[in-house]
N, C-alpha and C positions, 0 to 999 in steps of 0.2 A: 696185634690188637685191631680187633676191626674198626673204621667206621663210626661205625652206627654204635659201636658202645664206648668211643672218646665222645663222640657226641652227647650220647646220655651223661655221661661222668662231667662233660662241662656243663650240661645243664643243671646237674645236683649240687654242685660246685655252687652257680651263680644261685640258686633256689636258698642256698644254705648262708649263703653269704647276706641276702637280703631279712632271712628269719631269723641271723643273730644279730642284726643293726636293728638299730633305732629307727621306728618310722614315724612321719609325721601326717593326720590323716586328717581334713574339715569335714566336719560331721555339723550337719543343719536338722532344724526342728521343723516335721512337717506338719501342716496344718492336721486340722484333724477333720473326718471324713463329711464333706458336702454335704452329703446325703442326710444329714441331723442338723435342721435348722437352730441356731442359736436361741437360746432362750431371752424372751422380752423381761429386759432391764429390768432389776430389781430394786433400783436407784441405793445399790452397799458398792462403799470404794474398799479396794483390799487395798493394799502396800506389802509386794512381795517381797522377801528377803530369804536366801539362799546360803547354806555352810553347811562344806565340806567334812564331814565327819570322818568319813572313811578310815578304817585302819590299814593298813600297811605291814605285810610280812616279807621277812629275808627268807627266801627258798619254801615257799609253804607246800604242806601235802598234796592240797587243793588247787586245782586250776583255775577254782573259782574265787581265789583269796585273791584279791589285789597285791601283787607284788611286781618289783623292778629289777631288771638285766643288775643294773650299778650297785645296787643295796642302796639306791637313794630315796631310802624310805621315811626319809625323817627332813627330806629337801621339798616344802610347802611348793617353789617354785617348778616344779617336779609333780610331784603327785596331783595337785589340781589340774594336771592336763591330761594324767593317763589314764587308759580306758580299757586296755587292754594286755594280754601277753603272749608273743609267740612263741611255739612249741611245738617238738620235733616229732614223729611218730611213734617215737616211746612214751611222750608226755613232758620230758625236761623243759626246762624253761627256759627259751632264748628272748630275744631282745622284746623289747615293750612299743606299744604304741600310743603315741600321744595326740593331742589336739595343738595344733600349730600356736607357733607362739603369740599371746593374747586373748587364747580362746581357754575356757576353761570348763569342768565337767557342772560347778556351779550355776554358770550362765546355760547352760544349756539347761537343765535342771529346772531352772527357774522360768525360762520358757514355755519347758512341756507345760509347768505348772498352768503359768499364767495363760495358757492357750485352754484349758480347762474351765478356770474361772469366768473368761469372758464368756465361753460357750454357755456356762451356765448364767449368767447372765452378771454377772459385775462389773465393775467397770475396774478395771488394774490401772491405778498410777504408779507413775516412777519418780516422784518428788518426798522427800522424806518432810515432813511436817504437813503434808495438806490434808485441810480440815477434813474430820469425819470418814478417815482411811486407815480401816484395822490394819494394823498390823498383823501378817501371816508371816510364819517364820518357819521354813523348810531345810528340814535337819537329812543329812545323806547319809546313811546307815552304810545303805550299798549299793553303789551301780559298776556294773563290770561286766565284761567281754571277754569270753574265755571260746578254746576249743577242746574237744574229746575227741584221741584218734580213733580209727575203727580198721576194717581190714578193708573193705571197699570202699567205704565213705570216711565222712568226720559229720560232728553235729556242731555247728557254734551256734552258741548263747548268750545271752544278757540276762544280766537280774538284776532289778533295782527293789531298795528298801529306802522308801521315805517316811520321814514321821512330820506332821504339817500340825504345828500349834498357831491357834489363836486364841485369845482371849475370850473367857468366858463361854470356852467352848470343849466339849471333851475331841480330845487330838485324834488324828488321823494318821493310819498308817497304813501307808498304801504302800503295796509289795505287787510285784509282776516278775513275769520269766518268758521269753522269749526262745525259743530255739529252731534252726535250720539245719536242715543236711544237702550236703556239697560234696563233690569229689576231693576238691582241694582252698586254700584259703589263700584269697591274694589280696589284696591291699584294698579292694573296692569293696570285699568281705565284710572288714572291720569297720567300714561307712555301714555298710547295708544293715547289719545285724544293731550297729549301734542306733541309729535312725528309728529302725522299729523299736528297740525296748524305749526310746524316750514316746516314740508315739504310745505303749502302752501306757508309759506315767501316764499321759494326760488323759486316756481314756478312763484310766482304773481311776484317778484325780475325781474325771468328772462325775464317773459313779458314786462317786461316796458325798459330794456337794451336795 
């Protein structure tokens, strides 16, 4: 055996061994683009609030369904952190990726949001009772981070579905999709693709305000 193909075989070895673990990955909420100066105060206080709705499938067809390596799809402290699933060149489902412990796909979520709000000009508290602060109540239909193999590339995606009630007001349902092609997917991947679909919430957020 030559060389250069023990070498390849340990690399597919080590490559194989990280896409069927569990990864743990900090995904931040970027501002949104400089270039659109923030809208003069409309003097409305929102009061955001954020839940996880997502469903949760054992083994689904779809890449794009939220599902877990463990079948720990019914463990809240679990599923509120996962973002993602990795997956082999046939498409099967190996290990998941999460947001480190204490970070959740809620609190991000509610970020994008609230980075939209103020753009458009509100003012977001974070104190539950202060006068004269609608309540906004953002429900997570769907956000997820999937990939599709291909024969020279792969495309990975995000898509989020939120439904945004407040009071007195007919609801909001902002959906977005995101997608990239890459040769291959490595752990900076699943920041990068996640990162953009929350910047689209807040974009598609701030269209519908």
């Amino acid at each position: 055996m030559s060389v250069r193909l023990v070498v390849g075989i340990a690399a597919l070895m080590v490559l194989a061994g990280c896409a069927t673990s569990r990864s743990e990955v900090d995904v931040n909420v970027a501002p949104l683009s400089t270039s659109q100066a923030a809208a003069t105060s409309n003097g409305k206080k929102v009061l955001i609030s954020t839940v996880d709705d997502r469903v949760f499938q054992i083994a689904p067809r779809s890449p794009d369904t939220p599902s877990l390596k463990n079948d720990e799809v019914n463990d809240k402290s679990i599923t509120e952190r996962a973002i993602a699933r990795k997956r082999n060149g046939y498409g099967k489902g190996l290990g998941d990726v999460l947001l480190p412990s204490g970070r959740t796909v809620s609190q991000l979520v509610n970020e994008s949001v609230a980075a939209a709000y103020k753009q458009a000009g509100y003012q977001v508290v974070t104190e539950p009772g202060t006068p004269d602060a609608a309540p906004v109540n953002v429900h997570i239909v769907e956000f997820w981070s999937w990939f599709t193999p291909g024969f020279f590339s792969v495309d990975v995606s995000n898509k989020a579905h939120l439904r945004i009630e407040t009071p007195g007001a007919t609801a909001l349902n902002v959906v977005t999709r995101k997608n990239e092609s890459m040769q291959a997917v490595t752990e900076s991947d699943w920041k990068k693709i996640t990162e953009a679909g929350l910047q689209e919430v807040s974009r598609e957020t701030l269209k519908q305000l």
